[in-house]
Every structure is written in structure tokens, then in C-alpha cells.
C-alpha positions in Angstrom: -72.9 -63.4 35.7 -74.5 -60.1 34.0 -74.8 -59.3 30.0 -71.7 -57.5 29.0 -73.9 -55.2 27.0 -75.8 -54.4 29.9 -72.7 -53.8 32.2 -70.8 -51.6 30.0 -73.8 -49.3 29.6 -73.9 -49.5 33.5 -70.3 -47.9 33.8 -69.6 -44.2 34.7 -69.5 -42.1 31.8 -71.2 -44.5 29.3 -73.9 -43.1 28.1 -77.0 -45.9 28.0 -78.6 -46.8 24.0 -81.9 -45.4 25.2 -84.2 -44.5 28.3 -87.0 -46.8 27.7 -89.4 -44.4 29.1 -88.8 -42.3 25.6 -88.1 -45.2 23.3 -90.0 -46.1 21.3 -91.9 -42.8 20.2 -95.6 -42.7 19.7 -94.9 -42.2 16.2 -93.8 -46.0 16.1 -97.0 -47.5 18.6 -100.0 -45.1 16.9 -101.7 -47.5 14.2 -103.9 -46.0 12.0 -106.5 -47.7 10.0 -108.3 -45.7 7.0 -111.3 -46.2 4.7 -112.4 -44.0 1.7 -114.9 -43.9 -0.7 -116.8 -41.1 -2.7 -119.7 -40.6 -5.2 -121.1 -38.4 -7.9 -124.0 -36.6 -7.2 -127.4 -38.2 -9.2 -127.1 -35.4 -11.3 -123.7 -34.5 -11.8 -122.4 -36.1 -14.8 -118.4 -35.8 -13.1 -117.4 -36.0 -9.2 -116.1 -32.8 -8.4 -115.0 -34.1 -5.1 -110.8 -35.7 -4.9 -109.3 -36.9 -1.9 -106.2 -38.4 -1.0 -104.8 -40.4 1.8 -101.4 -40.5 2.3 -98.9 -42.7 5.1 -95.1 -41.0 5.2 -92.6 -42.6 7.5 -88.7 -43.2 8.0 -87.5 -47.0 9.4 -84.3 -48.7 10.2 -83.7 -52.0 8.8 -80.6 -54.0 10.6 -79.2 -56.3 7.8 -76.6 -57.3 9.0 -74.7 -57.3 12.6 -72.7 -58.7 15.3 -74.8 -57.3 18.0 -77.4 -59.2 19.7 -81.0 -58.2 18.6 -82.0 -57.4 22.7 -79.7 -54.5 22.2 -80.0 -52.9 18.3 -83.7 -55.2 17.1 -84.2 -56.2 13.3 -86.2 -53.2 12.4 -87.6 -49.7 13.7 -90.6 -47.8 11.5 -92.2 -43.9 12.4 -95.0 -43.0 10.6 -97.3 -39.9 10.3 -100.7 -39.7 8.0 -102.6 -37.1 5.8 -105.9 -36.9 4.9 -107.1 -34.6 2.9 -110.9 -33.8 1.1 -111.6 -31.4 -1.6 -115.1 -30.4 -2.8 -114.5 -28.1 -6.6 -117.0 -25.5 -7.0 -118.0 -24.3 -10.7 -119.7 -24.7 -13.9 -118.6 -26.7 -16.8 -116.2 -29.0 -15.2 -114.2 -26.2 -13.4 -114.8 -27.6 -10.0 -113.4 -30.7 -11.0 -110.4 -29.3 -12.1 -109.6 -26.8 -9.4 -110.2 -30.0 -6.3 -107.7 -31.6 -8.8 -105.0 -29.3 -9.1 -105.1 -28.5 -4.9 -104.7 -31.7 -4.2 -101.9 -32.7 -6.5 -100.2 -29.4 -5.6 -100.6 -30.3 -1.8 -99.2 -33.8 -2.5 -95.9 -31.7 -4.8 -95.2 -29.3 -1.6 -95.5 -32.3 1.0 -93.0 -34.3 -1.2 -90.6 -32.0 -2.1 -91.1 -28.9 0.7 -91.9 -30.9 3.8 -89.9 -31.5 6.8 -91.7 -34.7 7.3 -91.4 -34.2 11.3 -92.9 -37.6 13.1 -91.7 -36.5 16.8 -93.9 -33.5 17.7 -93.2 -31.1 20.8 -94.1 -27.7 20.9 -91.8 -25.9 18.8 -92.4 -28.5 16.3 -96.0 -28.4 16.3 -96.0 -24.5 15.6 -93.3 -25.2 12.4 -96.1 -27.9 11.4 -98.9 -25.7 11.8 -97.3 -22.6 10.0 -95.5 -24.9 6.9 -99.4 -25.7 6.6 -100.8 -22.3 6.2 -97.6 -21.5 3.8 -98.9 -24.7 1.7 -102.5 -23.4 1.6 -101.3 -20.1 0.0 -99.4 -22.2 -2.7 -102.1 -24.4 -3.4 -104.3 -21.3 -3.4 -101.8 -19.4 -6.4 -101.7 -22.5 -8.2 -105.8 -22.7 -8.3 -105.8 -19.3 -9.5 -102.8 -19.8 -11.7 -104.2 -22.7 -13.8 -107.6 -21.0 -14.1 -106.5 -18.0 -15.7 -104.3 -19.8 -17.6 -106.7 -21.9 -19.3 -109.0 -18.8 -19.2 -111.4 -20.4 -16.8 -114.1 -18.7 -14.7 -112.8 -18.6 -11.2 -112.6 -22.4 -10.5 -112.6 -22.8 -6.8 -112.2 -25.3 -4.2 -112.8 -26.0 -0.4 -109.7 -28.3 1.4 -109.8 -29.4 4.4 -106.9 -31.7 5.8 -106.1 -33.8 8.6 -102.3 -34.9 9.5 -100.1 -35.9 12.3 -97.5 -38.7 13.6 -97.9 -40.1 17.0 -100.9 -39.1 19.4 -100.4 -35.3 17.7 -103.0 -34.5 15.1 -103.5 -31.0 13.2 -106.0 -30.0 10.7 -105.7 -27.0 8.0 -109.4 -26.2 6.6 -111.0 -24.1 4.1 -114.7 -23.8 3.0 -117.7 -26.1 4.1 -116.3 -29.8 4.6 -116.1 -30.4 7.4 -113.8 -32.9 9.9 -115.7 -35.3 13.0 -114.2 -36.3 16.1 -115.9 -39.7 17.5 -114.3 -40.4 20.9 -116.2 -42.7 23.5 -119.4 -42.4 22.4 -119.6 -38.5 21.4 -119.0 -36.5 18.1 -117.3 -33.4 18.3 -117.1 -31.3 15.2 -113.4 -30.3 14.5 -113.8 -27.4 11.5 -116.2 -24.6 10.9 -118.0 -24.1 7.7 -116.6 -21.0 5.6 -120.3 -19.9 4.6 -122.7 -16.9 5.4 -124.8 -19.2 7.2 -122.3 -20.0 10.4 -120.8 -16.5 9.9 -120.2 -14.9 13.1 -119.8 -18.3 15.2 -117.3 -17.7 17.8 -114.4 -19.9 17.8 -112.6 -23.0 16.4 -111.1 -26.3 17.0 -112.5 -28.8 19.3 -116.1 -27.9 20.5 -118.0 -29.6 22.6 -121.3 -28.2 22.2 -123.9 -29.9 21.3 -124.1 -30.1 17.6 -127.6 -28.5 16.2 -129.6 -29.1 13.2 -129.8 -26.6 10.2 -133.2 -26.3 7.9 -133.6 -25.8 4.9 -133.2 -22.1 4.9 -130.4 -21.5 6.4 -129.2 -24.8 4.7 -129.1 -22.7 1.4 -127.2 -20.5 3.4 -124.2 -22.2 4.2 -124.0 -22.8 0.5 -123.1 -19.3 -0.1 -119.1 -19.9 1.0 -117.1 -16.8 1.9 -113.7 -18.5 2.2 -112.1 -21.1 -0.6 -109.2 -21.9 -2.2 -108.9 -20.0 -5.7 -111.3 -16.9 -4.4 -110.4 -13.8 -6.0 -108.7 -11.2 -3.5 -105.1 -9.7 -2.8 -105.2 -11.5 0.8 -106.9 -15.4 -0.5 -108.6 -17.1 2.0 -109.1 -17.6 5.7 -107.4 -20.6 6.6 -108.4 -22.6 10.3 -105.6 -24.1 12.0 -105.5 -26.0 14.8 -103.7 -29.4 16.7 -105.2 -31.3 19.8 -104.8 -35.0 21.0 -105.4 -38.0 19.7 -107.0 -41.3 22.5 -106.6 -44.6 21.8 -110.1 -45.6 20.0 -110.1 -42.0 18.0 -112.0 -42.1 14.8 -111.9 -39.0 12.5 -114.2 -38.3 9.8 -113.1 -35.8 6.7 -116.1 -35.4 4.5 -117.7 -33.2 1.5 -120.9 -31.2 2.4 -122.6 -34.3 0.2 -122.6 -35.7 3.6 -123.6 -33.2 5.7 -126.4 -31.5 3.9 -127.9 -35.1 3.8 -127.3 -37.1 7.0 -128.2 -35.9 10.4 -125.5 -35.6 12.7 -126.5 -38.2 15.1 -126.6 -40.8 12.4 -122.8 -39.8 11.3 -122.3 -40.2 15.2 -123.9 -43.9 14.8 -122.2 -45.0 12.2 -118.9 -44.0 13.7 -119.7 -45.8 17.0 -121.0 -49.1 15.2 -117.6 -50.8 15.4 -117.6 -51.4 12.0 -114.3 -51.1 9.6 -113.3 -47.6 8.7 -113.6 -48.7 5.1 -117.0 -50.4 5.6 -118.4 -47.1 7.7 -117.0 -44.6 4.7 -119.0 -46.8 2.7 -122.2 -46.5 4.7 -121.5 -42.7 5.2 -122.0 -42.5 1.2 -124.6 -44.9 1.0 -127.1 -43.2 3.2 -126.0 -39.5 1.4 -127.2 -41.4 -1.9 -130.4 -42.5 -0.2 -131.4 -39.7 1.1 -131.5 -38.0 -2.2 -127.1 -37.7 -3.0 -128.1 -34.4 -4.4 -124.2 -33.3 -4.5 -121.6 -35.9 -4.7 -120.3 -37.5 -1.5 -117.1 -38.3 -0.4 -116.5 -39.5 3.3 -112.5 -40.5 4.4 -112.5 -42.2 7.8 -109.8 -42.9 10.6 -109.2 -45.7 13.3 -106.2 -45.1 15.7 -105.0 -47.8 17.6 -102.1 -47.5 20.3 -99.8 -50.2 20.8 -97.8 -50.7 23.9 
């Protein structure tokens, strides 16, 4: 004898509860796992570096019900993620400041402004992409805003963030942090530094070229930054937008330049691959910037994504 559940949905013109080739969405099977940590330069009296990491979701709780739990279940949860670096540029503590107020702008407009979308298609991933750009300007005005009035000398900020629900991932970036890519075994650099020494390189997002070393020349170089957040100017900043793919396995790395300018490349690519917890390999990230002089503070965020059936 069949379920009556099952039979009704079964008749002409009833319409089933779900096709379970949509159901659930990857926003409800895409686990993330993240580690932070971050440290003052050995010479900086205050970490100019912030970051935030952030989980938003919706969920469906069933308390109470005559319905079996094969047809409605107890509970249902989407999630999405931010993360998000900022590395304050300045004299006397205005650095500090302006990485504090973009991020705590960033987190107001995502509260209060955002659409929270956790079920990406096309259409939705251009909204995403251009409510982030939108944001940027905001937390751009409000850099400039708070340094003029406190009558501070152009405080100034790099941002670079990396969001997303499901297997769809996007990343709005400013100035000379940069976000990783470690996917079976390679490291692909996601952003492009905002500096005179990488000015002229040819496009963005997802490159799969090798990654070269910098000396120490033209390392000075990409300290000179010709895009942040608080520059003076009637247009503001340059901001990089992109989305791509997540694969089950993904770890993403967002990270200050207190990484960069210290670690080679293949050892971030290591350290990613060494199977270790996200929080344990953020940890290491920092560790070996400190060791190999930490001359600018550090701050390394990273990602494991996990895909359930």
C-alpha cells in the first residue's frame, strides 16, 4: 500500500513539495571552515591591519507539526560568508583608524543595505557584484568623511573582500592585499596589487600563470599604491570585481602585504596544501612573516570549503 503523502503528490494537477534534483541548494551543503589571526609589525607600536569574518544565513525551524518529518524535516539552514582584510596607511595612528572605520562601515551597509541573496544565478550574481562596488564608494566617503572631520591627514585604507553562499564566490578589492586560490595542489592569485610596481598588468580575476618573484626594487615599488579607499579625487578608487567557482577542497587566503612582502609564494602554496586547520595555517602564515623579519604587521584570514551531499 503506498504513502498517502506520496500518492497525493503523484495526482494530476498536484504540484510535488520539491524536485530533489534542486533541493537542497548548495547554499545549505557548502561548509565553510575559517581561521584568522594577525600581528603588529616589530616596530609598530599599533596593528593597522582589521579584519572581519562574518557567516549570514536564513533557516526554518519546524516546532511543531502533524506532518511526518520524510515530508517537511526538523530543520533547514542557508548560509553565505564574508571575509574581509584591511591594511590602514598613515602617520600617527591614522591608518589604524581609517582600516577601522571601512570595516565597521562595510559591516553597517551589509546589515542594514544588503539583500542577503544565498541562491546565486546570473542576474543575481550581477546585483551582488554591483551592491559591492556601491558599498566600496560608501565606505570610501565615510574614510574621507571621518578624516576631515577629525582634521586628519588623508587616512587611507586598502580592502579587499571575499563573499559568497553556495559554490558562488565574489571578491571586491582595493590596494595591495591580496586574495589566494589553493585548489589541488596549485595557488592561483585572485586580486591584483593597486601599486606602480604591477601597473600596466593586463587583466584580473583568476590567473593561472605562474606566480613570479619581486626584488627588492621593485618590491619598494609596489609600495607606492595608486588605488585605496580614502584617496583624494572626484572619481575615488578603482575597485576589482570579480566571481568564479568554488571545488570541493577550496582554500582561500585574504592577507595584508605583511605577508606577502615576507613569504615567498611557494611557501604560502605549502602551507595551504599541508592539510592543516585553517586556523592553525593562518597562524603559521603570521608566524613565518614575524620570522622572516614581520617588518609590517601581518594579518592572514583563511578558508576551507567542504561540500556535503
Amino acid at each position: 500500500m503506498g504513502n498517502r503523502f506520496t500518492d497525493d503528490a503523484n495526482r494530476p494537477g498536484i504540484t510535488p513539495y520539491f524536485e530533489q534534483r534542486d533541493f537542497p541548494p548548495p547554499s545549505a551543503t557548502v561548509r565553510p571552515v575559517f581561521g584568522a589571526h594577525s600581528q603588529p609589525g616589530r616596530f609598530h607600536a599599533v596593528n593597522e591591519d582589521h579584519y572581519l569574518v562574518i557567516t549570514i544565513g536564513r533557516n526554518q525551524e519546524t516546532v511543531l507539526t502533524s506532518l511526518p518529518d520524510s515530508v517537511i524535516g526538523k530543520r533547514f539552514d542557508e548560509r553565505g560568508f564574508a571575509m574581509v582584510v584591511a591594511d590602514g596607511l598613515g602617520n600617527f595612528g591614522t591608518g589604524e583608524s581609517a582600516s577601522r572605520i571601512a570595516l565597521v562601515t562595510l559591516l553597517h551597509l551589509i546589515l542594514n543595505y544588503c539583500k542577503w541573496n544565498l541562491r546565486v544565478d546570473d542576474k543575481i550574481g550581477q546585483e551582488i557584484l554591483d551592491r559591492a562596488e556601491r558599498f566600496y564608494r560608501h565606505v570610501d566617503s565615510a574614510v574621507v568623511y571621518d578624516g576631515n572631520a577629525r582634521g586628519l591627514h588623508q587616512p587611507q585604507t586598502t580592502l579587499t573582500a571575499v563573499f559568497g553562499a553556495g559554490r558562488d564566490l565574489f571578491f571586491a578589492h582595493v590596494g595591495h592585499s591580496r586574495a589566494y586560490l589553493s585548489r589541488q595542489g596549485s595557488l592561483m592569485r585572485l586580486t591584483r596589487d593597486h601599486t606602480v610596481g604591477s601597473k600596466g598588468a593586463k587583466g584580473k580575476g583568476l590567473r593561472l600563470a605562474p606566480l613570479v618573484d619581486v626584488n627588492a626594487t621593485s618590491r619598494d615599488l609596489r609600495h607606492i599604491l595608486t588605488e585605496t579607499i580614502g584617496m583624494s579625487g572626484s572619481t575615488g578608487p578603482s575597485i576589482d570585481l570579480e566571481r568564479f567557482q568554488l571545488s570541493d577542497g577550496d582554500r582561500i587566503l585574504v592577507c595584508t602585504n605583511g605577508i606577502t612582502d615576507m613569504i615567498d609564494e611557494s611557501v604560502v602554496a605549502s602551507v595551504l596544501e599541508s592539510g592543516e586547520s585553517p586556523d592553525e595555517q593562518s597562524r603559521r602564515l603570521v608566524g613565518l612573516a614575524m620570522e622572516a623579519g614581520g617588518d609590517d604587521d601581518a594579518t592572514a584570514l583563511v578558508a576551507e570549503f567542504r561540500f556535503e551531499p
